[in-house]
Backbone as JSON Lines, residues from 0, in Angstrom:
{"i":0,"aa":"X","n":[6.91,4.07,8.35],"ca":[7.26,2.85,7.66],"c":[7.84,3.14,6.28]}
{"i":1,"aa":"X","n":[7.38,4.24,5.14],"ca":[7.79,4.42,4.15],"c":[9.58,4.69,4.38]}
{"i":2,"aa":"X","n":[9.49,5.93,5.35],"ca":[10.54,6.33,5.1],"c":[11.67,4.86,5.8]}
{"i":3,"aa":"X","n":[11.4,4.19,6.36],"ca":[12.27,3.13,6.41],"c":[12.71,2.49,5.07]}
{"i":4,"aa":"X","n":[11.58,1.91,4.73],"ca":[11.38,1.87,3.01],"c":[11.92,2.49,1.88]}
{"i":5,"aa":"X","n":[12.19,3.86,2.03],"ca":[13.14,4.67,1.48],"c":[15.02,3.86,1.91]}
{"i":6,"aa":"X","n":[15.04,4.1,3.07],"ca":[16.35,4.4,3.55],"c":[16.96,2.68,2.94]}
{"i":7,"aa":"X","n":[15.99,1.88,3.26],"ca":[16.37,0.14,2.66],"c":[16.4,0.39,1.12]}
{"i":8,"aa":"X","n":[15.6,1.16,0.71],"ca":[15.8,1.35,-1.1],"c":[16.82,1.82,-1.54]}
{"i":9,"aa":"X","n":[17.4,2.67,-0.54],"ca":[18.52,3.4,-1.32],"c":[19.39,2.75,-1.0]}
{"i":10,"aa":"X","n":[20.01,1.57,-0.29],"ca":[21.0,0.85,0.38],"c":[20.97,-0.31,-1.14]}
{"i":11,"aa":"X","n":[19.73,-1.07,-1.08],"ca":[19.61,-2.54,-2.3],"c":[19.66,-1.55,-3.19]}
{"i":12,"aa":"X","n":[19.28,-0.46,-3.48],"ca":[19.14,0.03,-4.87],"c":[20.59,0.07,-5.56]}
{"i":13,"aa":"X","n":[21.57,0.89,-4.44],"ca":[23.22,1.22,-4.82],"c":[23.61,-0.21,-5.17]}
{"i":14,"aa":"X","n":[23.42,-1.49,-4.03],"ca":[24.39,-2.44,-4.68],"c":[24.02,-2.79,-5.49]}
{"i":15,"aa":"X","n":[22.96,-2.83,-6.4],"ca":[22.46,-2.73,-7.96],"c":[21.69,-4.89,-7.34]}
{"i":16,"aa":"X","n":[20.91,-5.23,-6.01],"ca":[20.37,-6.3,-5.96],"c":[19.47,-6.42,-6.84]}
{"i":17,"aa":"X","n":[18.53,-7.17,-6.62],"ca":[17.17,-8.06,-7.14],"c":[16.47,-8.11,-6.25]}
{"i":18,"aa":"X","n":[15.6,-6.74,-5.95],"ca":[14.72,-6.91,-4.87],"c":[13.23,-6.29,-5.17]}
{"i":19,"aa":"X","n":[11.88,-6.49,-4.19],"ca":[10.92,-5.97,-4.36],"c":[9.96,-6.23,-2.9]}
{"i":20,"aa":"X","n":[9.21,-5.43,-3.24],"ca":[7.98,-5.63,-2.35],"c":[6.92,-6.48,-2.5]}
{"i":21,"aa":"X","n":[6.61,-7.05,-1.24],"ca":[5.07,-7.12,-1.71],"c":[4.26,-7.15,0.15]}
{"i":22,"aa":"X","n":[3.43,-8.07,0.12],"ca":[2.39,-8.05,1.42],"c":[1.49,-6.39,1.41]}
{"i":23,"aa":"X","n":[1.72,-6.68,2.63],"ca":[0.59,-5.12,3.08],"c":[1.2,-3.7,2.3]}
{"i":24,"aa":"X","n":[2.22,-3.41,2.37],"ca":[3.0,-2.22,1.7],"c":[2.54,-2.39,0.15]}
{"i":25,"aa":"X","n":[2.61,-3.37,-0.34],"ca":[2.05,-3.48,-2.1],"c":[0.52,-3.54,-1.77]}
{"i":26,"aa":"X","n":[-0.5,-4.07,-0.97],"ca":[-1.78,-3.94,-1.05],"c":[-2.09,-2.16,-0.46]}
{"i":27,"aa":"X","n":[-1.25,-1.3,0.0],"ca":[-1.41,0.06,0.64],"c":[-1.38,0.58,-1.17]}
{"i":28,"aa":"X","n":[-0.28,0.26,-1.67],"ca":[-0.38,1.26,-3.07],"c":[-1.4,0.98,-3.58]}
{"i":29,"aa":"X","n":[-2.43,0.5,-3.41],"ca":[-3.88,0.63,-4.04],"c":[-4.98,0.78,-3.15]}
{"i":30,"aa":"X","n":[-4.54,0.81,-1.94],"ca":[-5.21,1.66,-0.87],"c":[-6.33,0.16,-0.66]}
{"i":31,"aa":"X","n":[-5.48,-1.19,-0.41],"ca":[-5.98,-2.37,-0.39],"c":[-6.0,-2.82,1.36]}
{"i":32,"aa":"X","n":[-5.04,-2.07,2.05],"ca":[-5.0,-2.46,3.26],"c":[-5.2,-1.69,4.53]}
{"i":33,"aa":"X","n":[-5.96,-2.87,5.19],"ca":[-6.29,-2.12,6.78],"c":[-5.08,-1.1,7.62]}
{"i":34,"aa":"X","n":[-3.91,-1.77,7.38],"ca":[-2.98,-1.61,8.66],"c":[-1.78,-2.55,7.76]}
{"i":35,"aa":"X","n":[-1.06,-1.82,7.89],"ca":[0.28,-2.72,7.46],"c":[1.18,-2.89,8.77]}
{"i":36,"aa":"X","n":[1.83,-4.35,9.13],"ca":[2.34,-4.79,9.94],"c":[4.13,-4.74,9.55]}
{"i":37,"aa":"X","n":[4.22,-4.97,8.79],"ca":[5.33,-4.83,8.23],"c":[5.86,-4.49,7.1]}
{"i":38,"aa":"X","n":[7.34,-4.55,6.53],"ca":[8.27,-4.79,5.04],"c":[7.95,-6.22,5.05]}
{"i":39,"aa":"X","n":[7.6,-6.09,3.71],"ca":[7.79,-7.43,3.38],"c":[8.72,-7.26,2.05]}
{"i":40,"aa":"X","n":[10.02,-7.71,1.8],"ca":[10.83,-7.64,0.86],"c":[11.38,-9.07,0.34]}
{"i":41,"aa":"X","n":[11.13,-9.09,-1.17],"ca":[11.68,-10.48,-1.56],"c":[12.93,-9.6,-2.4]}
{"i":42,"aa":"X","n":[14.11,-11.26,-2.15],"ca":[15.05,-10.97,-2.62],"c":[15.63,-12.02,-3.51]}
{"i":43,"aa":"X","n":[16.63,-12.08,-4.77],"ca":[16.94,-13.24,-5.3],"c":[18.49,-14.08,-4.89]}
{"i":44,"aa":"X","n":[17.94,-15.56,-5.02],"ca":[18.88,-16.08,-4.63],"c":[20.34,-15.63,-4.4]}
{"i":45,"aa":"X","n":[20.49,-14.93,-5.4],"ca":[22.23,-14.71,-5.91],"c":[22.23,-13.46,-5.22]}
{"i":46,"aa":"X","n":[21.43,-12.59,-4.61],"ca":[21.63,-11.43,-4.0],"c":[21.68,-11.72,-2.37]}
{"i":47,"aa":"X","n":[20.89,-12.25,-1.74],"ca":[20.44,-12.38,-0.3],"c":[21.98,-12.46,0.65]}
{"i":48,"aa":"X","n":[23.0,-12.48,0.1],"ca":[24.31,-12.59,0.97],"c":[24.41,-10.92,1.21]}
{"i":49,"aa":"X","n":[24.45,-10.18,-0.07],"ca":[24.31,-8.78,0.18],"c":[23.87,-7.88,0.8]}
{"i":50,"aa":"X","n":[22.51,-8.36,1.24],"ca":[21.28,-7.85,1.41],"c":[21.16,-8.05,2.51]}
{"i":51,"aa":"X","n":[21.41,-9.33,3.57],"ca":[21.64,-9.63,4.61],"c":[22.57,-8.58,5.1]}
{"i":52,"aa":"X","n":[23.73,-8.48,4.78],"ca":[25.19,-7.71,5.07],"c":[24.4,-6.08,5.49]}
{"i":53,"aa":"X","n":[23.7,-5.69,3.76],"ca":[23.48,-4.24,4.57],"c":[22.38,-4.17,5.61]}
{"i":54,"aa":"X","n":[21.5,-5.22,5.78],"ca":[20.82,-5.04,6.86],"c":[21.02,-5.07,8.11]}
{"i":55,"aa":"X","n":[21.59,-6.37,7.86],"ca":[23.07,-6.16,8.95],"c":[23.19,-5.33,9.89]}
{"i":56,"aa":"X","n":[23.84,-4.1,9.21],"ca":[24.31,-2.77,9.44],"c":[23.15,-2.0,9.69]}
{"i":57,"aa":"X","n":[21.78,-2.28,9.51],"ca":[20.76,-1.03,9.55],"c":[19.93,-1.33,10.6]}
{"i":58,"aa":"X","n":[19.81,-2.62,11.12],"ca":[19.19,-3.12,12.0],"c":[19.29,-4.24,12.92]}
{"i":59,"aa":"X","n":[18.6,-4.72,13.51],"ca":[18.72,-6.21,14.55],"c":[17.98,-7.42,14.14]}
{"i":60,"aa":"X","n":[18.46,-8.15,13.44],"ca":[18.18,-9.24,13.1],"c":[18.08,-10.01,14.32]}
{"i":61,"aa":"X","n":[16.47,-10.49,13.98],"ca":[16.08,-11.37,15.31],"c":[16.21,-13.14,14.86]}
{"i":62,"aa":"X","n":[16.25,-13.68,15.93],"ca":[16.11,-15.19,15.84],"c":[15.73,-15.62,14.52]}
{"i":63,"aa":"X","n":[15.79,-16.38,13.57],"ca":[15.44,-17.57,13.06],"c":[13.85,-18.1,13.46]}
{"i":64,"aa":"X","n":[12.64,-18.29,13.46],"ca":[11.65,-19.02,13.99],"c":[11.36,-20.35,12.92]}
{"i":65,"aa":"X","n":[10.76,-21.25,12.92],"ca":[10.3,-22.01,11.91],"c":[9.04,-21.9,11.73]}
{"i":66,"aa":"X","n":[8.18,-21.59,10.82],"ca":[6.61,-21.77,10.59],"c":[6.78,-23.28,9.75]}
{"i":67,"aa":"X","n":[5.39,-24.31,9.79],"ca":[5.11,-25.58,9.13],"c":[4.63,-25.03,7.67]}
{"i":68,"aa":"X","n":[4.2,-23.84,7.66],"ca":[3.07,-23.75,6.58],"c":[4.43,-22.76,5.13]}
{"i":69,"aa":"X","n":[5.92,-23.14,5.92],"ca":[6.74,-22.38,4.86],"c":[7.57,-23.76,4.63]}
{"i":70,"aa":"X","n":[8.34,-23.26,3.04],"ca":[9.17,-24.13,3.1],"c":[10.17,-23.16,2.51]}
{"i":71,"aa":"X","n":[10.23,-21.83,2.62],"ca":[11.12,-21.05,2.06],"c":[12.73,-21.09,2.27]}
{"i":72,"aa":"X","n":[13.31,-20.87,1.36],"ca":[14.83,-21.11,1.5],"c":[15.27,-20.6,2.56]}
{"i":73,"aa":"X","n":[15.16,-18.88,2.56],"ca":[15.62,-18.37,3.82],"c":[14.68,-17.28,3.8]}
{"i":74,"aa":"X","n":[14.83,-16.95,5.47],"ca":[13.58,-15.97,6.19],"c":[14.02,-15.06,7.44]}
{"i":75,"aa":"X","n":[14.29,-14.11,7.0],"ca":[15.04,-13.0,7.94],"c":[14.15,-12.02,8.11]}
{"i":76,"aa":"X","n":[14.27,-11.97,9.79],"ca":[12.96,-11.09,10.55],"c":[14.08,-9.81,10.81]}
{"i":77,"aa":"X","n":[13.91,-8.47,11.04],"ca":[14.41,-7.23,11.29],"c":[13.75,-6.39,12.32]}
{"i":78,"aa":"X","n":[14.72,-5.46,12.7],"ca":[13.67,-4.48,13.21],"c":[14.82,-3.17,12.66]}
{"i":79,"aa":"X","n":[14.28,-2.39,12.06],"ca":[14.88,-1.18,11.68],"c":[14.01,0.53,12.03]}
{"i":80,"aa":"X","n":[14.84,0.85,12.76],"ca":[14.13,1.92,12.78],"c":[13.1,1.66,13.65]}
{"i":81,"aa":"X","n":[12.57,0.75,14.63],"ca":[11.04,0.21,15.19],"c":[10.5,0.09,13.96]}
{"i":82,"aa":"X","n":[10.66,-0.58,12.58],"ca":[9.88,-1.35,11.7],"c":[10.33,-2.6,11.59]}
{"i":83,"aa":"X","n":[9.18,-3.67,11.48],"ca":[9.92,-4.74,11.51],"c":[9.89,-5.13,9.75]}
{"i":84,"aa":"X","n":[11.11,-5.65,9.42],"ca":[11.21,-6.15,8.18],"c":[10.95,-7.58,8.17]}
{"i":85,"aa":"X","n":[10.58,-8.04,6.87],"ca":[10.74,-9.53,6.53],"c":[11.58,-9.59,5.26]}
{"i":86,"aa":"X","n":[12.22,-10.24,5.28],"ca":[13.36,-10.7,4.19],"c":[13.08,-12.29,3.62]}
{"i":87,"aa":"X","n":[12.76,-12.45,2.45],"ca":[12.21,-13.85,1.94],"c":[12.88,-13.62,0.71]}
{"i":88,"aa":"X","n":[13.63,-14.87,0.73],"ca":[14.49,-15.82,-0.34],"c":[14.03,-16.95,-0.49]}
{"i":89,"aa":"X","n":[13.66,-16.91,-1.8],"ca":[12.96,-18.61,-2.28],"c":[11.58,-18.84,-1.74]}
{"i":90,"aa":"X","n":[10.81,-17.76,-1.92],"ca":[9.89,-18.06,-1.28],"c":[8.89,-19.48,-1.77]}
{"i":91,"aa":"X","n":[8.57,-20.15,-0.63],"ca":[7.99,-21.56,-1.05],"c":[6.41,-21.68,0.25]}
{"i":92,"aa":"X","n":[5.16,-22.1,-0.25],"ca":[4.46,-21.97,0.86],"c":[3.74,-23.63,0.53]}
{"i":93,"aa":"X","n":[4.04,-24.24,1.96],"ca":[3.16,-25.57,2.13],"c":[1.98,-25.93,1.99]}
{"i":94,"aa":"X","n":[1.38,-26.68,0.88],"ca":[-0.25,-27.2,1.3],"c":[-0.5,-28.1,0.93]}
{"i":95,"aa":"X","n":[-1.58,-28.57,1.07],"ca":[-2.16,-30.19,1.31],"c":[-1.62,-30.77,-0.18]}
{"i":96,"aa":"X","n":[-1.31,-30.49,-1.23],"ca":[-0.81,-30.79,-2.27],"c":[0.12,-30.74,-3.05]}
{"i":97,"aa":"X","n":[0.94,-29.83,-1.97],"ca":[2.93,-30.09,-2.4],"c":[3.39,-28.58,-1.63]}
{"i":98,"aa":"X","n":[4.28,-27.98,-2.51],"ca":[4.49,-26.82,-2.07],"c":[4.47,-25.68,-3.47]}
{"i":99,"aa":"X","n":[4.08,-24.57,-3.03],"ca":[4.13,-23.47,-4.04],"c":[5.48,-23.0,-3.87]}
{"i":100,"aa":"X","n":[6.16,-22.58,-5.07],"ca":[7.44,-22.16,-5.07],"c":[7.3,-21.02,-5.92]}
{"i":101,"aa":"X","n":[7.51,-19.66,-5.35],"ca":[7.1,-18.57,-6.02],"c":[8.43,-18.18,-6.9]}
{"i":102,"aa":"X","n":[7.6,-17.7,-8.1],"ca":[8.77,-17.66,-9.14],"c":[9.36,-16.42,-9.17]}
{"i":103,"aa":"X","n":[10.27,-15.6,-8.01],"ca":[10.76,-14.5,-8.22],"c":[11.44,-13.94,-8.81]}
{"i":104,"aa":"X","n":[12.03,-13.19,-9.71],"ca":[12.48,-12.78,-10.68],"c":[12.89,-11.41,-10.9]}
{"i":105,"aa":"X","n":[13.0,-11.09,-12.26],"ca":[13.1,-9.51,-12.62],"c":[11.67,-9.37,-12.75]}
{"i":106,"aa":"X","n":[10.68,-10.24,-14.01],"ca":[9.55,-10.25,-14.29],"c":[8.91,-10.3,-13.05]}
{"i":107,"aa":"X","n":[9.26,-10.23,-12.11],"ca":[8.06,-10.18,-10.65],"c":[7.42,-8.64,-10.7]}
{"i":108,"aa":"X","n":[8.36,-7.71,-11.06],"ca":[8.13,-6.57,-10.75],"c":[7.18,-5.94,-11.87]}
{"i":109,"aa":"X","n":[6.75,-5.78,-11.02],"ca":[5.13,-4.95,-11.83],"c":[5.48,-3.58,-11.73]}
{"i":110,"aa":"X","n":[5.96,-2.94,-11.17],"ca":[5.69,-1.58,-11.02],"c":[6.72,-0.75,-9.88]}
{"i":111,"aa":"X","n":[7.44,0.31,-10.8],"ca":[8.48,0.83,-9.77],"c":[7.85,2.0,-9.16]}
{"i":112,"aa":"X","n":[7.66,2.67,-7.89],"ca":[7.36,3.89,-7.2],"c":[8.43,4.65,-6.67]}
{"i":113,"aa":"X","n":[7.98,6.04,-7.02],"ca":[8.95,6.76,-5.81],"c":[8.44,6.7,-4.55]}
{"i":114,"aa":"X","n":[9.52,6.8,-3.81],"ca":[9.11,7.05,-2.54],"c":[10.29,7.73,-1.5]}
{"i":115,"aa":"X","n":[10.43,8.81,-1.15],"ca":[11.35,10.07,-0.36],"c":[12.51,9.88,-1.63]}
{"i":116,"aa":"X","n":[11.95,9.56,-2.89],"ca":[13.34,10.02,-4.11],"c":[13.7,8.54,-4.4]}
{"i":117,"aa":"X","n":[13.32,7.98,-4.04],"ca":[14.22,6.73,-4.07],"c":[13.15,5.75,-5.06]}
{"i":118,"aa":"X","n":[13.76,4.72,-5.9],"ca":[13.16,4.11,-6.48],"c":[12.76,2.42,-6.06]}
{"i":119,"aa":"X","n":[11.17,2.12,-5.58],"ca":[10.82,0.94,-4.83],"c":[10.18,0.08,-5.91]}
{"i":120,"aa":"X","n":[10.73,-1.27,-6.1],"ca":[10.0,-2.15,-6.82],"c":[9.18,-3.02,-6.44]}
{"i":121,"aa":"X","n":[7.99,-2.94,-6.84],"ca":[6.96,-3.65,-6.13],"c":[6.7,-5.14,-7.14]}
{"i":122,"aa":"X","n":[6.11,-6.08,-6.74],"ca":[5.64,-7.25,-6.89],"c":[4.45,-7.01,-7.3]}
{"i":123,"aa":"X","n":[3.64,-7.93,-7.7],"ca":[2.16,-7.98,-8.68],"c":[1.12,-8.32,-7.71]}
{"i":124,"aa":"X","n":[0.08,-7.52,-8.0],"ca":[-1.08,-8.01,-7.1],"c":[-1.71,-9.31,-7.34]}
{"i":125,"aa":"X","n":[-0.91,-9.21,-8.79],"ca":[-1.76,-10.85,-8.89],"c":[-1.24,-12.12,-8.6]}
{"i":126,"aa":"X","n":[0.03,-11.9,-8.56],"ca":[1.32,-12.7,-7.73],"c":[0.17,-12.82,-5.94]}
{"i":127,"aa":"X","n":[0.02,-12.17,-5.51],"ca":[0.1,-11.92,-4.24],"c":[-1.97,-12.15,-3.75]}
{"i":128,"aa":"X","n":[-2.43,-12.47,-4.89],"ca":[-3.86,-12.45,-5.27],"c":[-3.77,-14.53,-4.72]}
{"i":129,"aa":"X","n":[-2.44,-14.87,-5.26],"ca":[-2.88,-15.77,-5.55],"c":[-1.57,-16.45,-3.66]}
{"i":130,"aa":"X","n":[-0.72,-16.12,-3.88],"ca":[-0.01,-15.91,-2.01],"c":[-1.21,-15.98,-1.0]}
{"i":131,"aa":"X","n":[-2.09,-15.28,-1.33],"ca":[-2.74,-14.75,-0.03],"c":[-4.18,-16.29,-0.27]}
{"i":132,"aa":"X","n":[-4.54,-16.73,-1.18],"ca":[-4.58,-17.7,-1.03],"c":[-4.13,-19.07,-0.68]}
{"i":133,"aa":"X","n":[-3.03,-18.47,-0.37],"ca":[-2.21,-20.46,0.11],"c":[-2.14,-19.89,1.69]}
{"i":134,"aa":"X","n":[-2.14,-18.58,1.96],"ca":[-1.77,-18.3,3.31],"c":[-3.23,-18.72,4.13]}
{"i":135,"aa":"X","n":[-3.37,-19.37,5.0],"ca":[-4.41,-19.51,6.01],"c":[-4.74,-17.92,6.66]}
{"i":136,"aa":"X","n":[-6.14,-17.66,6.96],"ca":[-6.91,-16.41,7.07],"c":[-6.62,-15.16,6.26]}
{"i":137,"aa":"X","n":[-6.13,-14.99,4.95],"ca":[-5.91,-14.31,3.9],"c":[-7.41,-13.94,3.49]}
{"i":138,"aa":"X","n":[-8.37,-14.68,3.38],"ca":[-9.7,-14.68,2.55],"c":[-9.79,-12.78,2.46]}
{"i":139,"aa":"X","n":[-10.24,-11.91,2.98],"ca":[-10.13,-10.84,2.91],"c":[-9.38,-9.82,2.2]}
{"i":140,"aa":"X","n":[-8.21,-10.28,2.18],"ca":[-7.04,-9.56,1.52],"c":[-7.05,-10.43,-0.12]}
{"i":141,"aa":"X","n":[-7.36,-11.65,-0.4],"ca":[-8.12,-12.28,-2.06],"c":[-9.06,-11.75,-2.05]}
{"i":142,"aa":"X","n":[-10.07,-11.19,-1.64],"ca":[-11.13,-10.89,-1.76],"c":[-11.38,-9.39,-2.59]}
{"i":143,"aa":"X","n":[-10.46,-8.95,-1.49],"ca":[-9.87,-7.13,-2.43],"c":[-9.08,-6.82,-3.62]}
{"i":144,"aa":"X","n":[-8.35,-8.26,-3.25],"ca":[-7.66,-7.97,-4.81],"c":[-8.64,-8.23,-5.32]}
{"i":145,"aa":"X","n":[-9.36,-9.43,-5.7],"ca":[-10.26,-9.48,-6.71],"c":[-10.95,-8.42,-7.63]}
{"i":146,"aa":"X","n":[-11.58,-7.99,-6.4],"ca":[-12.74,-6.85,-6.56],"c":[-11.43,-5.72,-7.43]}
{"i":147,"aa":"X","n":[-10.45,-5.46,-6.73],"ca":[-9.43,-4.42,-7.43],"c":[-9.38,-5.02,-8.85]}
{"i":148,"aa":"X","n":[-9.07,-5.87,-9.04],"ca":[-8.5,-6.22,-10.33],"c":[-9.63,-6.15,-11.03]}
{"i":149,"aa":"X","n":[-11.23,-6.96,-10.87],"ca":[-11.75,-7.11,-11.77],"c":[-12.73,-5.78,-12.48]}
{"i":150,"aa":"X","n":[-12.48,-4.76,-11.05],"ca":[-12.9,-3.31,-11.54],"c":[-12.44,-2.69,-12.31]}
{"i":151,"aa":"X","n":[-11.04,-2.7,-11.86],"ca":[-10.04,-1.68,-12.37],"c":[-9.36,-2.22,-13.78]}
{"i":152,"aa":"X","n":[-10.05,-3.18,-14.28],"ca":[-9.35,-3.27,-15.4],"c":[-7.96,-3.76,-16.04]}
{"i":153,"aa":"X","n":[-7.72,-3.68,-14.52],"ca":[-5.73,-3.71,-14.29],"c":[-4.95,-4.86,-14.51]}
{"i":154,"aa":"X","n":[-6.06,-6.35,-14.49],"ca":[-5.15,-7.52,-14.54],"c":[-4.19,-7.66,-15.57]}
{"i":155,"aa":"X","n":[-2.93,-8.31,-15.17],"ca":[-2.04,-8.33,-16.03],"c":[-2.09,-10.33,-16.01]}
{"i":156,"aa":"X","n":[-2.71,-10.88,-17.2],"ca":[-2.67,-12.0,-17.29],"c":[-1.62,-12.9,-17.03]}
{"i":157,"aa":"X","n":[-0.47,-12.28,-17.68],"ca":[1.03,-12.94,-17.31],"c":[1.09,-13.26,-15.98]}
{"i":158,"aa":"X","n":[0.88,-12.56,-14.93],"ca":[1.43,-13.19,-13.62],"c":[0.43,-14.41,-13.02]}
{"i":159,"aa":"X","n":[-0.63,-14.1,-13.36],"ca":[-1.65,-15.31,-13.23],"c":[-1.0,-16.87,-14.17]}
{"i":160,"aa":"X","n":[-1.3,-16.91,-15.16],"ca":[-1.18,-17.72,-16.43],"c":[0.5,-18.17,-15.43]}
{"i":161,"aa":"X","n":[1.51,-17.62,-15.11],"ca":[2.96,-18.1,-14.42],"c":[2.52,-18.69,-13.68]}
{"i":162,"aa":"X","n":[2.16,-18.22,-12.82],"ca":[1.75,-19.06,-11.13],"c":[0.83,-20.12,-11.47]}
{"i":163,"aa":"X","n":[0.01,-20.15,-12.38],"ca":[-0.58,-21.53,-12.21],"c":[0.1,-22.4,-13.24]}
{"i":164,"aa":"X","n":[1.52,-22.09,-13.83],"ca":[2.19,-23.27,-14.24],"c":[2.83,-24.05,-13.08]}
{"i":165,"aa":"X","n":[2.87,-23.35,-11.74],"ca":[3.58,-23.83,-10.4],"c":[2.18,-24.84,-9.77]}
{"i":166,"aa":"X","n":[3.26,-25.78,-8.92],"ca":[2.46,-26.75,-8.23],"c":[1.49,-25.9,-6.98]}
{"i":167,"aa":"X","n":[-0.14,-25.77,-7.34],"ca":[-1.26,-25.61,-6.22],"c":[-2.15,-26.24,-5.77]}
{"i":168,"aa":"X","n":[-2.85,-26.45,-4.7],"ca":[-4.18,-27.25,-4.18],"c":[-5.11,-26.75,-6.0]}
{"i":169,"aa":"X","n":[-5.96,-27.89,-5.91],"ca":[-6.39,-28.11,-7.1],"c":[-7.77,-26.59,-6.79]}
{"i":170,"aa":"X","n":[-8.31,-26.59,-5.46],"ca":[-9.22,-25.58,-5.56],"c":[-9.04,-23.91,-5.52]}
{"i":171,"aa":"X","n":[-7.63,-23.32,-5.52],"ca":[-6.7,-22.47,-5.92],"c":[-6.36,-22.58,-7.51]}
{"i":172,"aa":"X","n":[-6.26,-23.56,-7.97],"ca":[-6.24,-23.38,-9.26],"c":[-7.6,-23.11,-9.94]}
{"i":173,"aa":"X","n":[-8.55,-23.36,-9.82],"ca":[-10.06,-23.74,-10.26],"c":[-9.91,-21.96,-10.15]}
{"i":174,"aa":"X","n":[-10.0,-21.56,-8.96],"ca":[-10.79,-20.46,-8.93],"c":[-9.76,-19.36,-9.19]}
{"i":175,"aa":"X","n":[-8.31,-19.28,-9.09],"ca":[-7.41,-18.52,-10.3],"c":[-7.92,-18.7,-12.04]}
{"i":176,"aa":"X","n":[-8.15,-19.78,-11.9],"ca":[-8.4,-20.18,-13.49],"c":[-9.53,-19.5,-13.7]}
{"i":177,"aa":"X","n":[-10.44,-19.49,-13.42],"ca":[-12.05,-19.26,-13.21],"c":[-12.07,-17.49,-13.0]}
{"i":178,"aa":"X","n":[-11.23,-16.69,-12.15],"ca":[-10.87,-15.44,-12.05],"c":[-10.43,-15.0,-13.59]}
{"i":179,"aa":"X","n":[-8.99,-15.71,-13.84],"ca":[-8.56,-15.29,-14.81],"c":[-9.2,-15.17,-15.81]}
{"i":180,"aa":"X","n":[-10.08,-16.32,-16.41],"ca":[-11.11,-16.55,-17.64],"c":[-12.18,-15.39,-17.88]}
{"i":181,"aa":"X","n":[-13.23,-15.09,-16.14],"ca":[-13.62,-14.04,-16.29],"c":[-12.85,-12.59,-16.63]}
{"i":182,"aa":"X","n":[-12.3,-12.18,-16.44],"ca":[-11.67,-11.36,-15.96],"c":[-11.13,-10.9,-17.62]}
{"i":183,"aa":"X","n":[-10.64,-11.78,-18.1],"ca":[-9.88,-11.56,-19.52],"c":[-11.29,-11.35,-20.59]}
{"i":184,"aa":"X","n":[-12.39,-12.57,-20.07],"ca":[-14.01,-11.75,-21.09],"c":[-14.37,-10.34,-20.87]}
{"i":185,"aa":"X","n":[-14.27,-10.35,-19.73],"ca":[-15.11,-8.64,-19.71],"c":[-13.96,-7.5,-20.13]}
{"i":186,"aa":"X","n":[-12.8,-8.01,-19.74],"ca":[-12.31,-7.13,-20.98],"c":[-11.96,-7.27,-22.29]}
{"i":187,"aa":"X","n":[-12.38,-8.07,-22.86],"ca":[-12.07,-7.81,-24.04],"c":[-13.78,-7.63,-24.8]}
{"i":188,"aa":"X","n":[-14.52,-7.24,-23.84],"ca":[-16.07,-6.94,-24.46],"c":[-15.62,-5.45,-24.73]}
């Protein structure tokens, strides 16, 4: 899977896009996940014509499906290499109280890795702390971040404090808020 990951890095990396990781591949760099199922790659608006094109070329873009629980702009499934990719533009996720519209950006990127030479930009765990809460059966994968973050010292307040300027179910906010609050006392004891 990496080295797929490589070979897609060095393709978005040359046309100089706006891209990053996140899902299971960003919860593996902290040794957060069971089994990774896929790429999960976000891309920005003004890039995804590009990005489509070289994938295009690297793999088989499957069907279109619709999920209820998305309202994302666009959503391109892959298979490269026997890996399957996900491609998400605009990512937006449905719930009982509007929709979350994830704020992707340059500032998304928390953290660049090598990987077979090539340079991979990953997305924030705390971005994805708070994703894996709007996603139905996530509880497990919030659960680890938690525990990661509130051990390790590592939270980066900014990506929290962003995401809850975006529209969430009120009990996602409570307990981001409630995370964050702790989380910022014990370190600064």
């Amino acid at each position: 899977m990496y080295e797929v990951l490589a070979l897609i890095g060095e393709k978005l990396n040359c046309a100089g896009v706006m891209w990053a990781v996140g899902g299971s591949l960003l919860l593996d760099q902290y040794r957060l996940a069971d089994r990774m199922h896929d790429i999960d790659l976000l891309v920005a608006v003004e890039d995804l014509k590009t990005v489509v094109g070289l994938l295009d070329r690297m793999g088989c873009r499957h069907q279109e499906k619709s999920n209820k629980g998305y309202s994302t702009r666009s959503f391109y499934e892959y298979t490269i290499e026997e890996v399957e990719v996900d491609v998400m533009c605009g990512l937006a996720l449905n719930h009982e109280a509007g929709v979350f519209h994830y704020p992707f950006d340059k500032q998304s990127v928390s953290s660049i890795r090598k990987i077979g030479g090539i340079e991979i930009p990953f997305t924030s765990l705390e971005d994805w702390y708070v994703l894996y809460q709007l996603i139905p059966g996530r509880e497990e994968k919030v659960r680890r971040i938690e525990t990661y973050l509130s051990t390790n010292e590592s939270l980066n307040p900014f990506f929290l404090e962003r995401v809850l300027e975006k529209e969430l179910p009120e009990k996602i906010r409570r307990r981001t808020e409630a995370f964050l609050s702790v989380t910022a006392k014990h370190s600064s004891e």
